[in-house]
N, CA and C atoms of all chains as a GROMACS GRO file, in nm:
protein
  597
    1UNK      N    1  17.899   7.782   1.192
    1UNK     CA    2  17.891   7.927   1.167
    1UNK      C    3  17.961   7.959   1.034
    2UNK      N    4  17.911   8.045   0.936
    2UNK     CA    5  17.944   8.086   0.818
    2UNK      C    6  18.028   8.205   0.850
    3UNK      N    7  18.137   8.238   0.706
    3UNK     CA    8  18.182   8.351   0.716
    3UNK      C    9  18.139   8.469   0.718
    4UNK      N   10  18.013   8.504   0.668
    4UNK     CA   11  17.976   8.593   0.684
    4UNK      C   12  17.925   8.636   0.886
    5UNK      N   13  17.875   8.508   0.899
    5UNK     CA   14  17.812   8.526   1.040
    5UNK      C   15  17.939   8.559   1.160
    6UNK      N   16  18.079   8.500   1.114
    6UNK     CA   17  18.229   8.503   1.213
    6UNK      C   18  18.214   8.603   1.191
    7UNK      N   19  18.216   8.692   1.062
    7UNK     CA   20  18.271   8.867   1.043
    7UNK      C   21  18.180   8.962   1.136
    8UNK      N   22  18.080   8.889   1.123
    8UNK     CA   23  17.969   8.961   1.210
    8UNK      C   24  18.019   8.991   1.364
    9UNK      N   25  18.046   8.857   1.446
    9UNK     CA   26  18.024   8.847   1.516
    9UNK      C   27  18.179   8.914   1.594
   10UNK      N   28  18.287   8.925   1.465
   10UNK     CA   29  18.375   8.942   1.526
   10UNK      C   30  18.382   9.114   1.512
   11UNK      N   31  18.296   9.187   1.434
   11UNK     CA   32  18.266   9.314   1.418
   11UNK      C   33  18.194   9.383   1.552
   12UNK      N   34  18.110   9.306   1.630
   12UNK     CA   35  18.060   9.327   1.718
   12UNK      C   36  18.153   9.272   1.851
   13UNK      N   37  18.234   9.245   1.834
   13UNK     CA   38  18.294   9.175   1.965
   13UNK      C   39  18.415   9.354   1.952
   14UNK      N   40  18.456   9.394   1.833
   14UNK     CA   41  18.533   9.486   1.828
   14UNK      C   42  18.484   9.615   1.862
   15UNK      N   43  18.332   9.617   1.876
   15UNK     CA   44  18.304   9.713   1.875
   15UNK      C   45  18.239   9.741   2.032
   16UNK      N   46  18.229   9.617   2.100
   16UNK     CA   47  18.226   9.630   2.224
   16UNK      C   48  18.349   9.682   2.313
   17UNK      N   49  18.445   9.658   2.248
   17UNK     CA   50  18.607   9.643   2.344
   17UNK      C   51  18.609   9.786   2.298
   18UNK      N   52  18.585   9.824   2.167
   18UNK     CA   53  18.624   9.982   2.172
   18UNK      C   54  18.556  10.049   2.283
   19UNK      N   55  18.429  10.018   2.270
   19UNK     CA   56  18.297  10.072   2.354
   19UNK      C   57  18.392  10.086   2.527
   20UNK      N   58  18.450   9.967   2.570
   20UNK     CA   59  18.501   9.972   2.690
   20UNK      C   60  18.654  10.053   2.697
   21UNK      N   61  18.721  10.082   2.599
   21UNK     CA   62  18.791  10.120   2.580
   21UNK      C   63  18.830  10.270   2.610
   22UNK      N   64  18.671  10.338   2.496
   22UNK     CA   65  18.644  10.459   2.542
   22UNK      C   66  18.598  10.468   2.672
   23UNK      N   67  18.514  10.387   2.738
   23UNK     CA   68  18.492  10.415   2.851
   23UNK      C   69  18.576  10.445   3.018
   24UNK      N   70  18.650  10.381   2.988
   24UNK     CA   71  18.769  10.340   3.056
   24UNK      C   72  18.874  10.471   3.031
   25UNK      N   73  18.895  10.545   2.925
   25UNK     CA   74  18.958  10.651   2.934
   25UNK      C   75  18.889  10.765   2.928
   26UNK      N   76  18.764  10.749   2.982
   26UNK     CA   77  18.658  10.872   3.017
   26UNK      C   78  18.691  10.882   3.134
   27UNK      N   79  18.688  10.755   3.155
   27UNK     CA   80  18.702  10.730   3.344
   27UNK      C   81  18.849  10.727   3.422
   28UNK      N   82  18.937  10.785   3.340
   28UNK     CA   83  19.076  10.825   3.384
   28UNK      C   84  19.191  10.725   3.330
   29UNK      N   85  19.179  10.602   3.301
   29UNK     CA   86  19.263  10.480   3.272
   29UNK      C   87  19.301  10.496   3.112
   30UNK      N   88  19.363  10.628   3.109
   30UNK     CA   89  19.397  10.683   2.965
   30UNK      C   90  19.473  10.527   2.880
   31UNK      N   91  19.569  10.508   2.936
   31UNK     CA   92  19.660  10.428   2.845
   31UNK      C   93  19.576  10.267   2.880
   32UNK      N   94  19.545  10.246   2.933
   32UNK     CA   95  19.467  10.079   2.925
   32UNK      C   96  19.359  10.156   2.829
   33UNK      N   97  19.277  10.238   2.864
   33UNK     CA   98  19.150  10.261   2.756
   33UNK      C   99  19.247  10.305   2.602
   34UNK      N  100  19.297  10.348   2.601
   34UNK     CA  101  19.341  10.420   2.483
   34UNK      C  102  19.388  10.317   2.407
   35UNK      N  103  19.498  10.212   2.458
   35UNK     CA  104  19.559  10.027   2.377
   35UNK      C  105  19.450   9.992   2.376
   36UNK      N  106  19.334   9.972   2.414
   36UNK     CA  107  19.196   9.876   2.400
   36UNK      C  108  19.145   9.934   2.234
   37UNK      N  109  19.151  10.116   2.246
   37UNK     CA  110  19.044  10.160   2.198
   37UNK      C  111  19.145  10.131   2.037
   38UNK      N  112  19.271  10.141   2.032
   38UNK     CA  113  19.372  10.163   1.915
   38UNK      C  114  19.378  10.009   1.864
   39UNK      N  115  19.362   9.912   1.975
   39UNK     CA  116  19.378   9.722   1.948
   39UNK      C  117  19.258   9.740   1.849
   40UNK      N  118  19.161   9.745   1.927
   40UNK     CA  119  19.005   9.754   1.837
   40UNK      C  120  19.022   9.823   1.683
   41UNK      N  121  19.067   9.898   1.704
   41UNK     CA  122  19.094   9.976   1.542
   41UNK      C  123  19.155   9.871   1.452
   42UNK      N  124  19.280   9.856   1.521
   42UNK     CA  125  19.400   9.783   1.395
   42UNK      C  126  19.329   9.636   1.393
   43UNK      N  127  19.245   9.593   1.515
   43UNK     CA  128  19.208   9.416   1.475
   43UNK      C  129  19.085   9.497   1.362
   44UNK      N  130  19.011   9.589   1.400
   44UNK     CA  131  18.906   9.613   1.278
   44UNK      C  132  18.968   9.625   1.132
   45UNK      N  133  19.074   9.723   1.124
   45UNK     CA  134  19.164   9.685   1.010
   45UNK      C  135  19.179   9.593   0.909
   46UNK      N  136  19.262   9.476   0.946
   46UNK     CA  137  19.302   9.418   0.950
   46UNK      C  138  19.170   9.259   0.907
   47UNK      N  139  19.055   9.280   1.034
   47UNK     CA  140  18.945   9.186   0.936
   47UNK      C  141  18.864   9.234   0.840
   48UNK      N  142  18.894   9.376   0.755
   48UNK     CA  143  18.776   9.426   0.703
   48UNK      C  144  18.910   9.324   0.584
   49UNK      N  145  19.032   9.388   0.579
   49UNK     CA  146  19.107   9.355   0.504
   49UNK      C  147  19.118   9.188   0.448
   50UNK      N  148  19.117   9.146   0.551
   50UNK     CA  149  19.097   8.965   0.574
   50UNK      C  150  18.943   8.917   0.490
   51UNK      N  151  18.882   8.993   0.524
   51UNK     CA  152  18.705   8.999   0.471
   51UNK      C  153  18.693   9.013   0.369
   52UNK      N  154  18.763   9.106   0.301
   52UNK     CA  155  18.775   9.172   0.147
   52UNK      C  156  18.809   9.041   0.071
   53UNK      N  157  18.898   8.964   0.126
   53UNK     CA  158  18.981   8.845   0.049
   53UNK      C  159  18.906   8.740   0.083
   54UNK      N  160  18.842   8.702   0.177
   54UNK     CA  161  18.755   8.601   0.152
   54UNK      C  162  18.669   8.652   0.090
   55UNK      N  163  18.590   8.740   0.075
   55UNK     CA  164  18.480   8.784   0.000
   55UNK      C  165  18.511   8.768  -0.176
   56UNK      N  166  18.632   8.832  -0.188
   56UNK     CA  167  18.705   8.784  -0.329
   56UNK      C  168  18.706   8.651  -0.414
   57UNK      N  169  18.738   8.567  -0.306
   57UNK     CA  170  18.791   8.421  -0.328
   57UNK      C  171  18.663   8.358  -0.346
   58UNK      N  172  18.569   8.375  -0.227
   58UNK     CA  173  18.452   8.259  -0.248
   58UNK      C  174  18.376   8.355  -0.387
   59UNK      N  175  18.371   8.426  -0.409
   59UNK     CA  176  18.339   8.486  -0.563
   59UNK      C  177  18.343   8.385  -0.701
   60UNK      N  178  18.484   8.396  -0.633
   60UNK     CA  179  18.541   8.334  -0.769
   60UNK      C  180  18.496   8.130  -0.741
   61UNK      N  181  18.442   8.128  -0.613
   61UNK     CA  182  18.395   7.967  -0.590
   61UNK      C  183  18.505   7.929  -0.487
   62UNK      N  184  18.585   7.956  -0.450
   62UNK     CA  185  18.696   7.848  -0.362
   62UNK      C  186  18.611   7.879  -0.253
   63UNK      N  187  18.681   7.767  -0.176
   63UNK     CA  188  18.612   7.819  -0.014
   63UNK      C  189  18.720   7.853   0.107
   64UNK      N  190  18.712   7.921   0.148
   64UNK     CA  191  18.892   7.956   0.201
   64UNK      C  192  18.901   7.866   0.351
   65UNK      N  193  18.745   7.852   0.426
   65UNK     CA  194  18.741   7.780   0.557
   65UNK      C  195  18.727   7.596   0.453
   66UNK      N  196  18.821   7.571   0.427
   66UNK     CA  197  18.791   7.417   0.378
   66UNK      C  198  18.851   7.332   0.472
   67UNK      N  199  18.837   7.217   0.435
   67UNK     CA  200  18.877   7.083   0.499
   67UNK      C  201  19.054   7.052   0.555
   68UNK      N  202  19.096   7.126   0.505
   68UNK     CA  203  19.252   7.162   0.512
   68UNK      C  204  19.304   7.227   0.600
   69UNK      N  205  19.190   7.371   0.576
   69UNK     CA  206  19.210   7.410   0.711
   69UNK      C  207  19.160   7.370   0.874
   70UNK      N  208  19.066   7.319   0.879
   70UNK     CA  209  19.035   7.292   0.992
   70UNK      C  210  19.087   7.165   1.026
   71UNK      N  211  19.157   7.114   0.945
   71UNK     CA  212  19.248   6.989   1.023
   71UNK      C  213  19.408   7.001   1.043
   72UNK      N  214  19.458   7.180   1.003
   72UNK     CA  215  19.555   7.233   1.034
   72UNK      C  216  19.504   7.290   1.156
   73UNK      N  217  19.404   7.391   1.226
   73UNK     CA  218  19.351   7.414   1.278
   73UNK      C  219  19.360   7.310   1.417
   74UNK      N  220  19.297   7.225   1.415
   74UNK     CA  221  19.292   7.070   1.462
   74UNK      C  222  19.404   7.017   1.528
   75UNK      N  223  19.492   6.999   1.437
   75UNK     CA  224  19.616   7.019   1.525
   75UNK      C  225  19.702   7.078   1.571
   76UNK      N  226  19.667   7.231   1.552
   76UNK     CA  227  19.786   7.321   1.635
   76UNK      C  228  19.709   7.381   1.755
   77UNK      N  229  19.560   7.318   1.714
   77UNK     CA  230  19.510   7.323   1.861
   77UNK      C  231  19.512   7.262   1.957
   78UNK      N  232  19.528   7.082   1.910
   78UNK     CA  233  19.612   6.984   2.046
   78UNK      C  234  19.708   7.004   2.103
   79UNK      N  235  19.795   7.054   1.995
   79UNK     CA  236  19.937   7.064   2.016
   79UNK      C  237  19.949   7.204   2.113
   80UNK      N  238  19.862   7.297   2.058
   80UNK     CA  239  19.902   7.413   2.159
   80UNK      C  240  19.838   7.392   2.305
   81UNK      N  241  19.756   7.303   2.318
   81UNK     CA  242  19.690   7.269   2.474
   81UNK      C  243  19.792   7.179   2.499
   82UNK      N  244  19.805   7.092   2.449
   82UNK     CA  245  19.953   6.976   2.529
   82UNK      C  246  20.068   7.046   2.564
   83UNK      N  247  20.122   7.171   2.492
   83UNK     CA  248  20.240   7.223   2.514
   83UNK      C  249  20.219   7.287   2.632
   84UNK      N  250  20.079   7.390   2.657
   84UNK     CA  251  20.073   7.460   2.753
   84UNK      C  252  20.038   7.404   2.882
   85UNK      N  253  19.975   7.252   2.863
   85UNK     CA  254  19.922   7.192   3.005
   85UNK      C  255  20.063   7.157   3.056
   86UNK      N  256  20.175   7.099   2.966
   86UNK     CA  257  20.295   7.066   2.969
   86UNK      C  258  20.383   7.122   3.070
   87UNK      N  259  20.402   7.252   2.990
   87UNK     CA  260  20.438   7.391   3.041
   87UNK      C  261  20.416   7.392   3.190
   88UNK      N  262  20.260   7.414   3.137
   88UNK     CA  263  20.223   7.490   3.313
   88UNK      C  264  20.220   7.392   3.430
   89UNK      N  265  20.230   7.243   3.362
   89UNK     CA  266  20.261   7.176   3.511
   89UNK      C  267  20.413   7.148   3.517
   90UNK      N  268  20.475   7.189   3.447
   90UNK     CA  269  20.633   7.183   3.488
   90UNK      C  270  20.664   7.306   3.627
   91UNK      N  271  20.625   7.412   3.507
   91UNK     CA  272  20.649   7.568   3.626
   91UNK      C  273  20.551   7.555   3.747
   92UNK      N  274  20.457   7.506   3.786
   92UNK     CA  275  20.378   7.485   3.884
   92UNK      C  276  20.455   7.359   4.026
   93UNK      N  277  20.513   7.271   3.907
   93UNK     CA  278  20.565   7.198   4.009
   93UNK      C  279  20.676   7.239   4.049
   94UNK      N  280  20.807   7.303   3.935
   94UNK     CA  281  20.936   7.358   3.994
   94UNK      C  282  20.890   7.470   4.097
   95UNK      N  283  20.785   7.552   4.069
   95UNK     CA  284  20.770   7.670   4.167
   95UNK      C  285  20.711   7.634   4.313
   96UNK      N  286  20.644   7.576   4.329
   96UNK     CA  287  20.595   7.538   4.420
   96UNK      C  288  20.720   7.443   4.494
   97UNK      N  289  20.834   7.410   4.446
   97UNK     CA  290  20.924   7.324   4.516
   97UNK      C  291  21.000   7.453   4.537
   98UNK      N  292  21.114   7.508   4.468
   98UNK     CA  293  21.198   7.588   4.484
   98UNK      C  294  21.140   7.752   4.460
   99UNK      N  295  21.038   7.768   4.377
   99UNK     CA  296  20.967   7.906   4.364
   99UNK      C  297  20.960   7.996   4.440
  100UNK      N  298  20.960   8.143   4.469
  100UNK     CA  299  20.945   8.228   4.558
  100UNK      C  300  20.773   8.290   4.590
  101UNK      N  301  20.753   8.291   4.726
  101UNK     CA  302  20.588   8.328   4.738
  101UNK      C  303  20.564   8.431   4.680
  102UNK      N  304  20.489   8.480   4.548
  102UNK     CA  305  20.438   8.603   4.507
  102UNK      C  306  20.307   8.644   4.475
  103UNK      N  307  20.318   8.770   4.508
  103UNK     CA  308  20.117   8.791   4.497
  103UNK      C  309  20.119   8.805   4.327
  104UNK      N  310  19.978   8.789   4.274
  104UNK     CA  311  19.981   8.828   4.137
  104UNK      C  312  19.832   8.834   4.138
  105UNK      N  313  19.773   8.946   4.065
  105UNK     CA  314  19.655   8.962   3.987
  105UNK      C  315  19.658   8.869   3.925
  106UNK      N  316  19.513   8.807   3.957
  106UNK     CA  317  19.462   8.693   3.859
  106UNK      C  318  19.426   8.753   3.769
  107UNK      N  319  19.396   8.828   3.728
  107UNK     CA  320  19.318   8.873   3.610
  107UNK      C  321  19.473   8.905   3.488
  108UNK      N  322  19.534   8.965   3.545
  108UNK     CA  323  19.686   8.954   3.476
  108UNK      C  324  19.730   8.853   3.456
  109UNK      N  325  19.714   8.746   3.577
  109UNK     CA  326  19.770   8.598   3.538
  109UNK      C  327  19.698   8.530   3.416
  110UNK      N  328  19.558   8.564   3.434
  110UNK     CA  329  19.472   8.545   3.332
  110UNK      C  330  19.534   8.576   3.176
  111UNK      N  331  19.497   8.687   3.186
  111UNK     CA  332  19.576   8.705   3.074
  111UNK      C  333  19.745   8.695   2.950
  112UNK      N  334  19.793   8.655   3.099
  112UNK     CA  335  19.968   8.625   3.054
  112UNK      C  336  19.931   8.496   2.974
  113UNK      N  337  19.844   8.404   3.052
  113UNK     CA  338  19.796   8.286   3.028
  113UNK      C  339  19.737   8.273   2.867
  114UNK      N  340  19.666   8.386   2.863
  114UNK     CA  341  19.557   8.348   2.708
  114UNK      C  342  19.672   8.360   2.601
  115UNK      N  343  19.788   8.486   2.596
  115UNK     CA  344  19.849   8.522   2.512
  115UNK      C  345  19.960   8.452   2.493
  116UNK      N  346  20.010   8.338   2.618
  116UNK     CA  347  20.109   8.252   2.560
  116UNK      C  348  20.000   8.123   2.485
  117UNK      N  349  19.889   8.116   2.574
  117UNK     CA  350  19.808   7.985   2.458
  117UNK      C  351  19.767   8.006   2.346
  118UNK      N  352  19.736   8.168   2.307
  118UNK     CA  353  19.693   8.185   2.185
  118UNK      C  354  19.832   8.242   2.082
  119UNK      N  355  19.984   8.279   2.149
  119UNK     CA  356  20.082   8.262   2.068
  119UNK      C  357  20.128   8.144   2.000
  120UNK      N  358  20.088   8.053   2.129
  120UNK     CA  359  20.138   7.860   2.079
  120UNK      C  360  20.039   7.826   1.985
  121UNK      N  361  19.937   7.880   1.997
  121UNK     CA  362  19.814   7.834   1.844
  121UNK      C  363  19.926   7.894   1.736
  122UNK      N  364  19.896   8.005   1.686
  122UNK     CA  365  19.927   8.077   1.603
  122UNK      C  366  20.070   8.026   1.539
  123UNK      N  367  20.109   7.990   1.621
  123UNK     CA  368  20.317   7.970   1.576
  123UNK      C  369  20.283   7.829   1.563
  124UNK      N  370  20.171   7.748   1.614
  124UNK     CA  371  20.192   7.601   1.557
  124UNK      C  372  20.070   7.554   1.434
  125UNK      N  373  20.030   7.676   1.377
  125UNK     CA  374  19.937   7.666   1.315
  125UNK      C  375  20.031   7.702   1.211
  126UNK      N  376  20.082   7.776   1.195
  126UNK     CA  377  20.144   7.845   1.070
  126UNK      C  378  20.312   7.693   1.070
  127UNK      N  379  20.339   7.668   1.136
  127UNK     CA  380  20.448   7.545   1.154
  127UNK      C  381  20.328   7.440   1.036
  128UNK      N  382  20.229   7.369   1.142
  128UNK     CA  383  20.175   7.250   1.071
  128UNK      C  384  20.083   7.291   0.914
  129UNK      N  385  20.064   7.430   0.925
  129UNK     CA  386  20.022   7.514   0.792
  129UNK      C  387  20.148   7.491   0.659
  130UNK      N  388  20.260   7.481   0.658
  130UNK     CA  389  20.351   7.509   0.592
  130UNK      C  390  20.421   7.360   0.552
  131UNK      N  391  20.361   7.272   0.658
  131UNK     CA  392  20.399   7.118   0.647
  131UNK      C  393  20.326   7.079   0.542
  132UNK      N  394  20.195   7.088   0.612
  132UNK     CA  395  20.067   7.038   0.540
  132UNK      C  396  20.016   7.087   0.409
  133UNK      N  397  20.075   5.966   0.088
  133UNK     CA  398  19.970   5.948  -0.033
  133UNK      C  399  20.016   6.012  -0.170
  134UNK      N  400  20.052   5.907  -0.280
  134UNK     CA  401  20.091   6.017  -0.432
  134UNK      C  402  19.977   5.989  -0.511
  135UNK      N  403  19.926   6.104  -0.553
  135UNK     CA  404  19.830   6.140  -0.683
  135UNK      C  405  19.902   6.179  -0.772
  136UNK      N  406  19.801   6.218  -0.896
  136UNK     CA  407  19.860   6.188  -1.030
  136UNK      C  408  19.763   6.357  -1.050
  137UNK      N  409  19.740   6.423  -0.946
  137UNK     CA  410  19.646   6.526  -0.983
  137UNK      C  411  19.722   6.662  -1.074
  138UNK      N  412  19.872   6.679  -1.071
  138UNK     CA  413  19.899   6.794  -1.149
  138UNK      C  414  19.923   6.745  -1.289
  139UNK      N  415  19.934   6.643  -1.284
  139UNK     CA  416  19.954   6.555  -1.416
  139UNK      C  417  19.836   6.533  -1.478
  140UNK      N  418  19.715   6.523  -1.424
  140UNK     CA  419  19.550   6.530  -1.472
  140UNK      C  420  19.541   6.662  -1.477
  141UNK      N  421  19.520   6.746  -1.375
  141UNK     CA  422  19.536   6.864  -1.422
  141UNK      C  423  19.574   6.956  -1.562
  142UNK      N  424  19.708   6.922  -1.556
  142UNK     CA  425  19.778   7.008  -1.644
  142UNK      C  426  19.762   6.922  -1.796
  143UNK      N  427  19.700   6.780  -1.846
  143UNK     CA  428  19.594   6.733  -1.914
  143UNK      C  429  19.543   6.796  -1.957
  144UNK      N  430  19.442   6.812  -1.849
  144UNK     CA  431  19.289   6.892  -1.948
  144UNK      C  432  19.311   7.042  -1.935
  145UNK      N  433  19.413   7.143  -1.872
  145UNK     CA  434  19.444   7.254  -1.938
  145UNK      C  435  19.391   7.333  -1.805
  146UNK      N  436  19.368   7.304  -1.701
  146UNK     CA  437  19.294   7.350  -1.596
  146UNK      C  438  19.365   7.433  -1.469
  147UNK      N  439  19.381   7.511  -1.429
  147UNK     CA  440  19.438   7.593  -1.380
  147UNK      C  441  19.427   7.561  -1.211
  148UNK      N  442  19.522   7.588  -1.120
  148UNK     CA  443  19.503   7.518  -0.972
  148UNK      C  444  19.402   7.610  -0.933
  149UNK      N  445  19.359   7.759  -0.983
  149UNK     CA  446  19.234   7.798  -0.936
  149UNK      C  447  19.131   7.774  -0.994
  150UNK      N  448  19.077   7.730  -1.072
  150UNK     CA  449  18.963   7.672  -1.127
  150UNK      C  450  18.970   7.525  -1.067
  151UNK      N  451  19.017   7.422  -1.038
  151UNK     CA  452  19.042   7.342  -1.014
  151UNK      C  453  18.972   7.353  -0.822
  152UNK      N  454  19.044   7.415  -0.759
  152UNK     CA  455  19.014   7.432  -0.673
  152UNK      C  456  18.864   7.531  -0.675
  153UNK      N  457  18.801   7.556  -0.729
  153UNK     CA  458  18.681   7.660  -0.727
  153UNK      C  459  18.582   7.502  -0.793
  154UNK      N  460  18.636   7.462  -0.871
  154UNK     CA  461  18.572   7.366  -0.875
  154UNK      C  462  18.510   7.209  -0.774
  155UNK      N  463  18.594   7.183  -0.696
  155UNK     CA  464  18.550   7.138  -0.570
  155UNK      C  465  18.585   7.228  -0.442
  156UNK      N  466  18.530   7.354  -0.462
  156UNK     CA  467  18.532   7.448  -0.334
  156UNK      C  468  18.648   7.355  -0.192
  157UNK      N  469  18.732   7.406  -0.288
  157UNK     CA  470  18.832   7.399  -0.179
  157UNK      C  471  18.933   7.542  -0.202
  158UNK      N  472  19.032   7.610  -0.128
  158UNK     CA  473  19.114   7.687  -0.143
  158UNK      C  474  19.252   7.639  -0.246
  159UNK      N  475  19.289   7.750  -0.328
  159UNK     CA  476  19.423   7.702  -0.434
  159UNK      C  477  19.538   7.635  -0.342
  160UNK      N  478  19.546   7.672  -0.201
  160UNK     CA  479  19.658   7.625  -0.146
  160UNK      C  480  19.655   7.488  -0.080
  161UNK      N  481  19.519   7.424  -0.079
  161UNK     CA  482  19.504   7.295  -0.082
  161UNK      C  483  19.525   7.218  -0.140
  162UNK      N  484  19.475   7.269  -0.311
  162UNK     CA  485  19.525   7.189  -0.470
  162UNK      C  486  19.660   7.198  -0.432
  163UNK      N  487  19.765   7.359  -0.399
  163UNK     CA  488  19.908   7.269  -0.411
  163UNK      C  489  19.946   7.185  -0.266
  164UNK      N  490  19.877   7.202  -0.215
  164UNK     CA  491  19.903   7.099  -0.066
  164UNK      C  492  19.936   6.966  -0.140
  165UNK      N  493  19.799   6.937  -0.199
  165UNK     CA  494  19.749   6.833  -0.251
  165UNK      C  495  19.842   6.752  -0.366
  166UNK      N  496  19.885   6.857  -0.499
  166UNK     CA  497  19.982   6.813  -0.547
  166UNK      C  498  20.129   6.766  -0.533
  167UNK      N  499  20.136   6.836  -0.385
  167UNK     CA  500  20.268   6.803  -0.345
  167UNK      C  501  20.285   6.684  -0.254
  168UNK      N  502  20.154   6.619  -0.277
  168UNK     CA  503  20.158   6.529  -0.159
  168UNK      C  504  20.163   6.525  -0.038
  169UNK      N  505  20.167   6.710   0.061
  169UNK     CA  506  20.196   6.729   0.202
  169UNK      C  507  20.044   6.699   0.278
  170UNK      N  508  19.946   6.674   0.167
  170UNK     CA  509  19.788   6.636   0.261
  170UNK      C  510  19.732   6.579   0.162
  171UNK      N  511  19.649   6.470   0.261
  171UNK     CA  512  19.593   6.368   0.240
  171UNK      C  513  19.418   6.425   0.214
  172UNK      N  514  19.380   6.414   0.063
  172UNK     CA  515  19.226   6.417   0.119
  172UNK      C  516  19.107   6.377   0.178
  173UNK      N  517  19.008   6.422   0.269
  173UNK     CA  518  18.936   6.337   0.254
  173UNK      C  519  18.836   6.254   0.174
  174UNK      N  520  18.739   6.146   0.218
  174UNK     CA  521  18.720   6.070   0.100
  174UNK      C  522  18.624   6.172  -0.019
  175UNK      N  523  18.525   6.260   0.081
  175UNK     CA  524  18.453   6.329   0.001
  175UNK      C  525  18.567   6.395  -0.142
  176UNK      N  526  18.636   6.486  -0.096
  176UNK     CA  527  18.701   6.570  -0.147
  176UNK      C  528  18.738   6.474  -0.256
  177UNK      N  529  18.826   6.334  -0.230
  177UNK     CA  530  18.894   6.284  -0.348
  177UNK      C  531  18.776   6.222  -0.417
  178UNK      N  532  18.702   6.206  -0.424
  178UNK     CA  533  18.591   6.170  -0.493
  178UNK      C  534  18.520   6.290  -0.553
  179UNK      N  535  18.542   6.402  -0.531
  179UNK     CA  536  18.493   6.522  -0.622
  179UNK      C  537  18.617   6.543  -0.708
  180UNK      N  538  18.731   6.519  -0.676
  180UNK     CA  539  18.859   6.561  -0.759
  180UNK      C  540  18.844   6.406  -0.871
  181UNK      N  541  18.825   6.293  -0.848
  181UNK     CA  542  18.821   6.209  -0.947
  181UNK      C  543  18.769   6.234  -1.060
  182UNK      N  544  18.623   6.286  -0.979
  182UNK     CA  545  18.516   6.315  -1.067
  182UNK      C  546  18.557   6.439  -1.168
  183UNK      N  547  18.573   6.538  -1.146
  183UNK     CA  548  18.669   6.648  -1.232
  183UNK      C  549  18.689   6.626  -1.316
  184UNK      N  550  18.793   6.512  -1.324
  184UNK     CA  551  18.887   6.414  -1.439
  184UNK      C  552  18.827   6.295  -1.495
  185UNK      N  553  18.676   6.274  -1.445
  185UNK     CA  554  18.586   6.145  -1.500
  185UNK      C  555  18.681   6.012  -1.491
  186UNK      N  556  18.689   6.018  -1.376
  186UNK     CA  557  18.782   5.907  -1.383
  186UNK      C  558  18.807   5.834  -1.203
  187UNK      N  559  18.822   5.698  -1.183
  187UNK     CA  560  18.775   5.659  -1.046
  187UNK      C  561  18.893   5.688  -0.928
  188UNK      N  562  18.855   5.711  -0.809
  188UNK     CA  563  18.968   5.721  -0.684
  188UNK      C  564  19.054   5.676  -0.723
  189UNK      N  565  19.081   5.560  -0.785
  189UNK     CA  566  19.195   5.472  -0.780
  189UNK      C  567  19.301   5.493  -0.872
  190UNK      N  568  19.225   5.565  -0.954
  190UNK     CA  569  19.323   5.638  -1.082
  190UNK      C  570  19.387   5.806  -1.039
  191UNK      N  571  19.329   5.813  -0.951
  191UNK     CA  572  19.365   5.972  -0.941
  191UNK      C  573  19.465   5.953  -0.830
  192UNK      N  574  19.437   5.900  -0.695
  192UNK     CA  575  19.487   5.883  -0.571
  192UNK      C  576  19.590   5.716  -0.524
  193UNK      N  577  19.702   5.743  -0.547
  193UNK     CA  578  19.756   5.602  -0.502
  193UNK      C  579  19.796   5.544  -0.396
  194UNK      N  580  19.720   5.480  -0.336
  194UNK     CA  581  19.720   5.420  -0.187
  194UNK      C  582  19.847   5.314  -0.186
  195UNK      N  583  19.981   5.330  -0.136
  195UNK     CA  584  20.060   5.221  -0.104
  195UNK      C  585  20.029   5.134  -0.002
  196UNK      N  586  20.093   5.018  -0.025
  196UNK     CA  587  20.056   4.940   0.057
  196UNK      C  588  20.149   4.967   0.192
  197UNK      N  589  20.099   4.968   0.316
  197UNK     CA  590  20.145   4.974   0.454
  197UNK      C  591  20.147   5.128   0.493
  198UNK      N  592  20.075   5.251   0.439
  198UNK     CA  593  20.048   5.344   0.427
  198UNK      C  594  19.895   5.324   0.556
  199UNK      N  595  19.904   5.443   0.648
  199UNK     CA  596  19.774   5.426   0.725
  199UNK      C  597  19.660   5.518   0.663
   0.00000   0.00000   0.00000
């Protein structure tokens, strides 16, 4: 997939979540619709801004998705699945031995889940980014 | 891996963004690259030789017991 086709696709992925966003605080869930509808804004922000600068750069000929990056990429993506399989079978096994029985929304669990795997990308991307 | 690339570089008068626009790679790769923190691949060092008209072996120095 090309940059132009990611911007695309990530323009439309933003514009769905707003879409649910508003919907959701039509339908009474003011503050979950309203963080959806305000996330959507600032991530739109933020890639028009990101967009502008790749659009700049490959201008001038560089290519900003190069070979460098995707083998920084590469490995803060092993590294962030080893840390988290790590992780989660430590706390799975201590909890299940000494742990207390608690109910939890999966869909919350779900999500606690994406944002520590996609914090461990990000913090080990910018780590092996700064090595490399 | 040590190259001899800011030293070819700064040779023929060439700037780390032209340099890098020149084998479409990003400027922060050229200084990756000059600093020795990444290794290229073979394509890449074979477009950077070429740059400098001059072979892998002159640009890129492979030690021995190096993987």
């Amino acid at each position: 997939m090309d940059t132009r086709n990611r911007g695309v696709l990530s323009y439309i992925i933003l514009v769905l979540l707003f879409g649910i966003g508003l919907w959701q605080t039509m339908s009474g869930e003011v503050p979950f619709g309203a963080g959806l509808m305000g996330g959507a804004i600032a991530v739109f922000i933020v890639t028009a801004v990101k967009q502008a600068r790749i659009r700049r750069l490959e201008a001038q000929g560089m290519k900003v998705y190069d070979e460098r990056v995707w083998f920084v990429a590469g490995r803060a993506a092993y590294y962030a699945y080893v840390t988290f399989a790590l992780g989660s079978a430590l706390v799975v096994l201590l909890g299940s031995v000494w742990g207390p029985q608690v109910l939890v929304n999966p869909y919350n669990l779900l999500g606690v889940a994406l944002s520590i795997l996609v914090t461990l990308y990000i913090g080990y991307y910018y780590y092996f980014n700064s090595k490399s | 891996m040590e190259n001899r690339l800011r030293e070819l570089r700064e040779q023929h008068g060439i700037t780390q963004e032209e340099l890098a626009a020149r084998v479409r790679v990003s400027r922060q790769t050229i200084i990756s690259l000059e600093k020795g923190k990444y290794n290229p691949s073979i394509g890449l060092a074979y477009s950077l030789a070429r740059v400098f008209k001059l072979p892998i072996e002159s640009v890129f120095i492979f030690a021995e017991g190096e993987e």
